[in-house]
TORTIPA-768304 format. One record per residue (C-alpha): residue number from 1; z, x, y; residue in three letters. Coordinates in pm, 1 decimal, always signed. Each point is the difference from the previous one (the first is absolute). Layout:
! TORTIPA-768304
   nudo         up       east      north   voza
    NUM          Z          X          Y    ALA
...
***
This chain:
! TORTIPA-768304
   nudo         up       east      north   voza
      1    -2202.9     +446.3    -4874.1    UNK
      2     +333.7     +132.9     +185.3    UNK
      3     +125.6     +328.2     -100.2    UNK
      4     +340.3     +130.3       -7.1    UNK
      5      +21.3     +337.4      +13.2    UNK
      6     +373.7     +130.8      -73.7    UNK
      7     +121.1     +369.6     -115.5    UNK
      8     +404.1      +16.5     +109.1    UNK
      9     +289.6     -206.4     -108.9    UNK
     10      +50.4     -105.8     +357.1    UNK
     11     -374.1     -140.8      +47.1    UNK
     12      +96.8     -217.2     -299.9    UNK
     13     +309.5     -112.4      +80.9    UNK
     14     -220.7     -115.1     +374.0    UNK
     15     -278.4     -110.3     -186.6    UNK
     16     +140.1     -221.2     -248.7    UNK
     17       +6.2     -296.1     +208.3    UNK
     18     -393.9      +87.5      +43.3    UNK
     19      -56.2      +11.4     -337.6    UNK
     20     +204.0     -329.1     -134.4    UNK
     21     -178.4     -189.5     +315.1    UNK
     22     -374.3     +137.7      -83.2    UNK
     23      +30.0     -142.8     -364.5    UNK
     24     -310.6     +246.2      -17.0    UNK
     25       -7.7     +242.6     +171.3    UNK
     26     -104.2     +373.5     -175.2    UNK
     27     +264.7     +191.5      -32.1    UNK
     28      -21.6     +379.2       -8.6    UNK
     29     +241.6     +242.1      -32.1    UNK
     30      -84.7     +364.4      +55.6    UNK
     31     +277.9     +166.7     -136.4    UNK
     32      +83.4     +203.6     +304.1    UNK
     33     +417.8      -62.4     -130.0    UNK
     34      -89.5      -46.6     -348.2    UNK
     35     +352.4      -58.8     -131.2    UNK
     36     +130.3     -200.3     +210.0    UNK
     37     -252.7     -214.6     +140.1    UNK
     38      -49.4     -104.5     -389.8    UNK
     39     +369.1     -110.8      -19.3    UNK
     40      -88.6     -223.1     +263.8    UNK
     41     -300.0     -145.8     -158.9    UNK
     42     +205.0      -82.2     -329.3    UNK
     43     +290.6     -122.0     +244.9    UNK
     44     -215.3     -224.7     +209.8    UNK
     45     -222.5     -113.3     -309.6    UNK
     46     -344.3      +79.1     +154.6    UNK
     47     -357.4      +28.4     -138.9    UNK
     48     -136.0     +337.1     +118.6    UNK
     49     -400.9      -22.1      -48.8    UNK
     50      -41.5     +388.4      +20.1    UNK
     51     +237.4     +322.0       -0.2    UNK
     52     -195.7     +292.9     +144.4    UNK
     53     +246.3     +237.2      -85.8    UNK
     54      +17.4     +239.6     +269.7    UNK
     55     +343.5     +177.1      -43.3    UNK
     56      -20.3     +337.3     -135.1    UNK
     57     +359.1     +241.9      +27.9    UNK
     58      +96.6     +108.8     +345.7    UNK
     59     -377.8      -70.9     +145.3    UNK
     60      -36.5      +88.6     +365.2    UNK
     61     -122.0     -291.1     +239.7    UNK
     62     -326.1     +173.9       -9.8    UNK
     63      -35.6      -42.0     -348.9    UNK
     64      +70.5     -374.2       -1.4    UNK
     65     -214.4     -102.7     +315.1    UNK
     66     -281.6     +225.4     -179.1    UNK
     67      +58.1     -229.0     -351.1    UNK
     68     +102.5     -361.8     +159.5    UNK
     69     -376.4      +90.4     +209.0    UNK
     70     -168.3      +23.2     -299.8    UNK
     71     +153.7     -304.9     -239.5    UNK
     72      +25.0     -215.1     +286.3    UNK
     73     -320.6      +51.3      +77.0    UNK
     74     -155.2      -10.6     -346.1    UNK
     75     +186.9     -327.4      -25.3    UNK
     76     -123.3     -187.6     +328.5    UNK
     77     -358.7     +103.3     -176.9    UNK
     78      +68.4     -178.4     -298.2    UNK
     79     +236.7     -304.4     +120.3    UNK
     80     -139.2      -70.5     +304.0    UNK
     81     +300.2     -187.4     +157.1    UNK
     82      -27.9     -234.6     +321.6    UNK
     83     +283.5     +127.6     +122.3    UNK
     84     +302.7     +304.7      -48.7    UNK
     85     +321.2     -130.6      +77.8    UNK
     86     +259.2     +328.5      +49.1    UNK
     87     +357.4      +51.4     +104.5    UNK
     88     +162.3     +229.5     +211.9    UNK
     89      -58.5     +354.9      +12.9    UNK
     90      -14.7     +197.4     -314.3    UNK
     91     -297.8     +240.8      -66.4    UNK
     92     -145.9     -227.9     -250.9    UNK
     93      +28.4     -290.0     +265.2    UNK
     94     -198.5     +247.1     +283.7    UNK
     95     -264.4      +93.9     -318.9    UNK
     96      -66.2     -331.1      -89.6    UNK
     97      -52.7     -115.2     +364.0    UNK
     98     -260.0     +291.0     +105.4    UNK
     99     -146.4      -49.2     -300.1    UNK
    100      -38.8     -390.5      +38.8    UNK
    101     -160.3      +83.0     +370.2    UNK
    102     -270.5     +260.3     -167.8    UNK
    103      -93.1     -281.1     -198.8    UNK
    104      -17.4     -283.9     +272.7    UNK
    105     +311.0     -189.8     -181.1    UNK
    106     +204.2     -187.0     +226.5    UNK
    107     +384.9     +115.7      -38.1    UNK
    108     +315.9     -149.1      +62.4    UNK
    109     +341.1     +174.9      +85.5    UNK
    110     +318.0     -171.4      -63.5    UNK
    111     +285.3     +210.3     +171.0    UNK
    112     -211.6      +53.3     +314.0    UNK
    113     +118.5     +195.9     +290.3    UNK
    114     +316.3     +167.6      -46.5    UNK
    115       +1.7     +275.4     +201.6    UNK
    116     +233.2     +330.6      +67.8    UNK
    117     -234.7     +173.6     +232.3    UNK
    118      +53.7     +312.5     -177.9    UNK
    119     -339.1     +156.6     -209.3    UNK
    120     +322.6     +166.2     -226.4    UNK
    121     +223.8     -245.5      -74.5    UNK
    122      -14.8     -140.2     -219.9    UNK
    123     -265.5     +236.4     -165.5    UNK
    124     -310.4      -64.5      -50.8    UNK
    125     +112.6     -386.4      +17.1    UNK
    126      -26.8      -77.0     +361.7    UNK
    127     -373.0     +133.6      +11.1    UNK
    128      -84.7     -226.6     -259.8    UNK
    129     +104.4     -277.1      +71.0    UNK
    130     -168.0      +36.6     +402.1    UNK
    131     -346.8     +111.1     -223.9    UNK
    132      +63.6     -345.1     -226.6    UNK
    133      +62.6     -202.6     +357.4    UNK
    134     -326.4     +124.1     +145.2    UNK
    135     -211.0      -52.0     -282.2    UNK
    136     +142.1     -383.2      -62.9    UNK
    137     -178.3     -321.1      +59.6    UNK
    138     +364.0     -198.8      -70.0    UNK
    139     +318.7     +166.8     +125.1    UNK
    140     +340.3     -180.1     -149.8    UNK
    141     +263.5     +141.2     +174.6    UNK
    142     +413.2      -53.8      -73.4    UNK
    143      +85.0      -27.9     +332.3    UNK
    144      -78.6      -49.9     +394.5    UNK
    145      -39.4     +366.3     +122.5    UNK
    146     -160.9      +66.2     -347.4    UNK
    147     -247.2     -247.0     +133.9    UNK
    148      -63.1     +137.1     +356.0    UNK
    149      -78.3     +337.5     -192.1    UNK
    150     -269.5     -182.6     -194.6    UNK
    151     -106.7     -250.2     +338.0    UNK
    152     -164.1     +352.7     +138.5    UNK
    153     -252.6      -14.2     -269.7    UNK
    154     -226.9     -251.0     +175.6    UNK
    155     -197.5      -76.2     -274.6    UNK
    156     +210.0      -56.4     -282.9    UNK
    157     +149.0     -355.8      -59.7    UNK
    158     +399.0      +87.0      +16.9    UNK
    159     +282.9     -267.8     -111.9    UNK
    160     +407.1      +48.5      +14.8    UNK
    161      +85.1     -106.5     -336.0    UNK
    162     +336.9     +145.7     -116.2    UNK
    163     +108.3     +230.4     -249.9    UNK
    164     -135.3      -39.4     -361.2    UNK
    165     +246.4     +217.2     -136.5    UNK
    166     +288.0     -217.3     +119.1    UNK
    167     -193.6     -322.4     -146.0    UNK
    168      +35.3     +211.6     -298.6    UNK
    169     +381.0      +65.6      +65.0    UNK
    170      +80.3     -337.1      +62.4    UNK
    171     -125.2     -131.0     -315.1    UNK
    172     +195.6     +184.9     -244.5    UNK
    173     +317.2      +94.2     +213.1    UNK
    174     +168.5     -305.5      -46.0    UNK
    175      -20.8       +0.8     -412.5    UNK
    176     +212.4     +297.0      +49.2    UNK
    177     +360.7       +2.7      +20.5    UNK
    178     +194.8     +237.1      +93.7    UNK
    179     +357.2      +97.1     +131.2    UNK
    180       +0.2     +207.8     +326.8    UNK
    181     +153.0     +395.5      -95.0    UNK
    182      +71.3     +310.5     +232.9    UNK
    183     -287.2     +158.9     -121.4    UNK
    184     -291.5     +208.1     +136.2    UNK
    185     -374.2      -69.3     -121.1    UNK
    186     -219.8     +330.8      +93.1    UNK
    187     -391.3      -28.0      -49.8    UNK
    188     -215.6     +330.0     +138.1    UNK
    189     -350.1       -4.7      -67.7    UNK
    190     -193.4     +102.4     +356.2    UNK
    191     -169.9     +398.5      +22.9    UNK
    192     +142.3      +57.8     +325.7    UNK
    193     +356.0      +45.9     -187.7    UNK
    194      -93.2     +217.9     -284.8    UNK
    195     +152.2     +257.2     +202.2    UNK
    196     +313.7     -204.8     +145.0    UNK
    197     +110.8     -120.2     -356.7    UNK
    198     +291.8     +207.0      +25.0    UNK
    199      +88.2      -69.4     +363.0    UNK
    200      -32.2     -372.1      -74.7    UNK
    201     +271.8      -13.3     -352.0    UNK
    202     +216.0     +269.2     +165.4    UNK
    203      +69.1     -299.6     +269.7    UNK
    204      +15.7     -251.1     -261.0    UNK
    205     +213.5     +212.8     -167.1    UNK
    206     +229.8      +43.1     +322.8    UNK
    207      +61.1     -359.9      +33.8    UNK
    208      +71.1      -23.8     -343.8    UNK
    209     +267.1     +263.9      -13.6    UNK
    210     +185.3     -174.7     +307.7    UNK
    211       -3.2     -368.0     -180.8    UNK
    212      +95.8      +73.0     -360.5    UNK
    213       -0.5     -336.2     -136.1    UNK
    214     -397.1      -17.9      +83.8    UNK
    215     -235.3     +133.9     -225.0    UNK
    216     -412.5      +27.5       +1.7    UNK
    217     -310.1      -46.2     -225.1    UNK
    218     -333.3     +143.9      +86.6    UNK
    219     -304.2      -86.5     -228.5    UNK
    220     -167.6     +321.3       -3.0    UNK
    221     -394.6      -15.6      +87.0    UNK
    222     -180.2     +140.3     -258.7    UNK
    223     -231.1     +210.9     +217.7    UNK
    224     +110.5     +370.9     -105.8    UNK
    225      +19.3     +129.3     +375.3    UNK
    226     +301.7     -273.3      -31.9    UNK
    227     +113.7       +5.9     -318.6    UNK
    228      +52.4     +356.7      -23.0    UNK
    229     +160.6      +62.5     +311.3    UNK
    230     +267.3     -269.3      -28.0    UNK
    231      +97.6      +63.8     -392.8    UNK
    232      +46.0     +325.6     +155.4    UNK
    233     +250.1      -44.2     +230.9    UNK
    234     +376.3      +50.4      -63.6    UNK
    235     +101.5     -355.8      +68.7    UNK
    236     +283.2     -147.4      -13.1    UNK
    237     +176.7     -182.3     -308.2    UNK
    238      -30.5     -361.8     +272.4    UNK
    239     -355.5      -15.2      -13.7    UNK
    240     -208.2      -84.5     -287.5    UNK
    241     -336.0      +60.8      -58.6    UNK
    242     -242.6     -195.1     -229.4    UNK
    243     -345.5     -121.4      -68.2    UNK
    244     -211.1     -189.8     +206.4    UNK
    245      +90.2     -330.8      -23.2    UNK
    246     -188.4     -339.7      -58.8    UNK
    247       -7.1     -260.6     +317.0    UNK
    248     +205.6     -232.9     -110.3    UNK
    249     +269.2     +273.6     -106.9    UNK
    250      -32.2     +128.4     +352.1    UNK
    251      +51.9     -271.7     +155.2    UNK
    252     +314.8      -20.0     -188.0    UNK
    253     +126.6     +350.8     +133.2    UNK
    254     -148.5     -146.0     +378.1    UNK
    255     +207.5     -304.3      -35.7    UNK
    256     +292.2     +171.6     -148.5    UNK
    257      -31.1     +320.1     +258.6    UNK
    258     +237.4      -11.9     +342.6    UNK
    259     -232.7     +283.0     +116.4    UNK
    260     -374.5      +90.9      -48.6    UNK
    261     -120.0     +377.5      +72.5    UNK
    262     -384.4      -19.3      -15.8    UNK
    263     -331.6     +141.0     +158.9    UNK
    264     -191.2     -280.6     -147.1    UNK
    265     -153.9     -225.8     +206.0    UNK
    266      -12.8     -335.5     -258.0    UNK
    267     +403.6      +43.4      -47.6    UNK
    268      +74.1      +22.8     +370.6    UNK
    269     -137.1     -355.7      +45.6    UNK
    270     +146.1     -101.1     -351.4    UNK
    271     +313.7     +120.6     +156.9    UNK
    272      -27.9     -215.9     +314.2    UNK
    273      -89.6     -271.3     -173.0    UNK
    274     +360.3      +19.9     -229.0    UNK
    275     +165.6      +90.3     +273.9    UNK
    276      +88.8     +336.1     -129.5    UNK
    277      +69.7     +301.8     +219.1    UNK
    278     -243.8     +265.5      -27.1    UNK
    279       -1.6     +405.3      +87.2    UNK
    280     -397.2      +42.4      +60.1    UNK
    281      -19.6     +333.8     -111.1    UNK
    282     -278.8      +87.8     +200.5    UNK
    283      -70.4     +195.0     +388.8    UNK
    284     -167.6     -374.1      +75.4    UNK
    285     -115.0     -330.6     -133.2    UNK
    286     -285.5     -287.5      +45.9    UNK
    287     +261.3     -268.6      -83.4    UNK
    288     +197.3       -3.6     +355.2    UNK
    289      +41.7     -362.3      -76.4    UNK
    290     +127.3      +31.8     -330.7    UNK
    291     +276.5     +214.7      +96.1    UNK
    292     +148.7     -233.3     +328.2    UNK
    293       -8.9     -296.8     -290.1    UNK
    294     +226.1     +229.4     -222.0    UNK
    295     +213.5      +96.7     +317.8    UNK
    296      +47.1     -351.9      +74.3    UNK
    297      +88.7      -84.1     -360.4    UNK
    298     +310.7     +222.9      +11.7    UNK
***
């Protein structure tokens, strides 16, 4: 038995096409976003097998390797899966991978190799995704250099496959119709900016006051290191702030948007692959290629 292991709404979103081409795979969800990655489970219609629950209020990392150790390892006990297919480079994704190699379980990582070359950004994501690399028998990586990064693992079994996410994208994108506006979309998730959140709107902010008949929308993450510093800023009557959204209603701001200002990594390729211009809020990226495509989309 394959299983999925899953705890952020972006490891859905790249693991849906997994999960629909398993049939039956075992899908577990840890919980590590609780809210959101459960809107994408209703959105995307799929069976989770297990929920382990691991969110608790403003945990530390510590915390949540210390608890994903423990369920995760409880549940390899119990389920005994063949294999551990993760994605990316979320805590729960590193967790579940250590833990699968303590318990002689072959593991899979789709999302292999991207690389800054920086231990701190993004934190604590580019250490866990080189751990997850290491420790995997099959590395599925989105693109060439992505690849090489694996290739130095002589032992692991490393394919250039693509991006899942965009499979994801390209599914659903063209359902949705939309009419191009001058408008901003603003998504800021990433811990290296809790203390740039400022710095980052007052710029949006800038732009905003010197092209009047633009206006923005930023879903608000609901991580209170976020959430409390941007509902407290003094903005501006041209941006609005709401809720995090669904998929399929972002990707209705995306299409609509003339501009994206994001630190994730999952909307800078979305972006490329709309053809949207995007303001990487962030010192560097992994997605080099991502951002020429978007260049040459302009």
């Amino acid at each position: 038995m394959k299983m999925i292991i899953c705890g952020t709404r972006p490891e859905i979103i790249k693991l849906y096409p997994v999960i629909k081409e398993l049939k039956d795979g075992y899908v577990v969800l840890t919980g590590q976003h609780d809210e959101l990655a459960n809107q994408m489970i209703k959105e995307f219609k799929i069976k989770v097998h297990e929920n382990l629950k691991v969110m608790t209020q403003d945990q530390t990392l510590s915390f949540l390797t210390i608890k994903l150790h423990q369920k995760l390892s409880e549940l390899y006990k119990r389920v005994k899966p063949e294999l551990v297919i993760v994605q990316g480079d979320t805590t729960s994704a590193m967790v579940a991978a250590l833990e699968a190699f303590y318990h002689k379980i072959p593991v899979s990582h789709v999302e292999a190799g991207l690389r800054t070359n920086d231990i701190y950004a993004p934190f604590p994501e580019e250490v866990n995704r080189r751990i997850i690399t290491q420790i995997a028998s099959y590395n599925f990586s989105p693109t060439l250099t992505a690849k090489a990064w694996c290739d130095l693992q002589k032992w692991s079994k490393n394919y250039k496959v693509g991006q899942t996410g965009i499979d994801t994208l390209l599914e659903f994108e063209k359902k949705i119709k939309v009419k191009k506006q001058k408008k901003i979309l603003i998504t800021l998730h990433r811990r290296e900016n809790y203390h740039k959140l400022a710095e980052i709107m007052d710029k949006v902010e800038t732009f905003l006051l010197e092209h009047l008949d633009w206006r923005a929308i930023m879903p608000v993450h609901p991580n209170p290191n976020i959430s409390r510093a941007i509902y407290g800023l003094n903005l501006g009557t041209q941006i609005k702030l709401v809720k995090p959204l669904g998929y399929f209603d972002m990707i209705k701001q995306m299409k609509e948007s003339s501009l994206i200002v994001t630190d994730s990594g999952g909307i800078q390729e979305e972006a490329a692959a709309l053809k949207i211009p995007v303001y990487v809020a962030r010192e560097i990226t992994e997605r080099s290629e991502g951002m020429s495509k978007v260049l040459q989309g302009i």
